[in-house]
C-alpha positions, 0 to 999 in steps of 0.5 A, spaced: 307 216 886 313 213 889 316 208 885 316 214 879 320 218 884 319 226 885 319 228 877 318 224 870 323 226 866 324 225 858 327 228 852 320 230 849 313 230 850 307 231 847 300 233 847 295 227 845 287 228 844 284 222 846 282 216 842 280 209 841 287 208 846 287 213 851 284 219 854 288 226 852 294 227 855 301 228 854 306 222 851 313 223 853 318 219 850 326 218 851 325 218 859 331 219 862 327 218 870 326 215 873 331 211 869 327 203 870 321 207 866 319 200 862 319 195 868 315 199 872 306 198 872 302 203 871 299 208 875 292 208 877 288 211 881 282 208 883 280 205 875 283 211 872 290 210 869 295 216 871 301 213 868 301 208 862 307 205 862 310 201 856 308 195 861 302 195 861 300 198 853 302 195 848 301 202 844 308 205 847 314 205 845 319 202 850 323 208 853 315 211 853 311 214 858 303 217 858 301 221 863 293 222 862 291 230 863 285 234 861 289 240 861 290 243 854 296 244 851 295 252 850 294 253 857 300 249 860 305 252 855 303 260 856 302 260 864 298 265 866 299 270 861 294 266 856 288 269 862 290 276 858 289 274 852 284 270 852 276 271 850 271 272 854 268 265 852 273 262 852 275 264 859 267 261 861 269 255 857 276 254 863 271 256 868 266 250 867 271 245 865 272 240 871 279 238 870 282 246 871 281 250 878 283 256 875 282 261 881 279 267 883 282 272 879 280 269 872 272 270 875 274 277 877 276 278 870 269 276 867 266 279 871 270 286 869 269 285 862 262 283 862 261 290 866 266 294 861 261 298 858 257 301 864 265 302 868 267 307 862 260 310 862 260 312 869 268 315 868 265 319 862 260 322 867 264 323 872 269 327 868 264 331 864 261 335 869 268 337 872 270 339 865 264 343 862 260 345 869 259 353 869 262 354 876 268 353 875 271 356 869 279 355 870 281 349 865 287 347 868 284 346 874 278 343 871 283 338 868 286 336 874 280 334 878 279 329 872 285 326 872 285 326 880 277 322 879 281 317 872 286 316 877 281 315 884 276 311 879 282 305 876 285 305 883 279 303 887 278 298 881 285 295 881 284 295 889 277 291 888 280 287 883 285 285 887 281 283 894 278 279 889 283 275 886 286 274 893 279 271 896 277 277 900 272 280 896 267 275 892 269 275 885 262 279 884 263 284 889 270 285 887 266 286 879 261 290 881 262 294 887 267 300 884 260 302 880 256 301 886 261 306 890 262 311 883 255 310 880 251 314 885 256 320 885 256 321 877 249 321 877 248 326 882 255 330 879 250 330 872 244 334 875 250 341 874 249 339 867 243 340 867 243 347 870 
């Protein structure tokens, strides 16, 4: 990579999928660096080309470049927000592609969203027996145990989470054990409302 310098850069890029000519990438064109783009060959690593230059292709325009990359445009363009807004599937279907490490996170995400339904059953149950146990029958004291429960329960969940973003926790665990702390609690809290 010497020869290119520290950065390619161009006036316009553009994601190309692969076809007869070359595999997916982006075409950058009207290349400003490095400035002697057109007499430098190709890049290649092994057999597989990196760079194609106009050198070396005859399908580029001089003054273009074709940098060879599995990364689909969607993901380039919105960074790490496109995480958020991303369905489940297709977060499944980046974790399985080869050509994108994403991380941790995106697995503690996953597993968060698969295990969504069982988290908000056992908030439910915790709540319900402090709001309708016939012990205590002072509601603003009854609200503020839910609230200081709620807040407990979505800060061992972010602090899990986190954990397991950073590698700390695996990505399972750090899914998981808010249920297997919080679970138990709200099933023996459910036996007062059977009384």
């Amino acid at each position: 990579m010497a020869r290119y310098g520290k950065q390619l850069v161009a006036d316009n890029g553009y994601y190309q999928p692969a076809n007869e000519q070359h595999p997916p990438g982006y075409l950058l064109d009207a290349v400003t660096m490095p400035p002697n783009i057109d007499q430098l060959e190709s890049l290649r690593l092994g057999e597989r080309a990196i760079v194609v230059t106009a050198r070396d292709a005859n399908w580029l325009k001089p003054g273009q470049v074709f940098v060879v990359s599995q990364l689909p445009f969607q993901m380039l363009a919105g960074g790490s927000a496109w995480r958020n807004y991303a369905s489940t599937s297709e977060l499944i279907t980046e974790l399985s592609s080869p050509s994108t490490d994403l991380g941790a996170d995106v697995r503690v995400a996953v597993h968060s969203r698969l295990i969504q339904p069982v988290m908000d059953g056992t908030l439910l149950m915790l709540g319900l027996p402090l709001m309708f146990s016939r012990r205590n029958r002072n509601v603003f004291l009854s609200i503020g145990l839910c609230l200081l429960v709620a807040v407990s329960f979505s800060l061992v969940i972010l602090g899990c989470q986190s954990l397991g973003g950073l590698n700390l926790l695996r990505p399972t665990l750090a899914a998981w054990l808010p249920i297997m702390v919080f679970l138990p609690v709200a099933v023996a809290m459910s036996q007062t409302l059977r009384t």
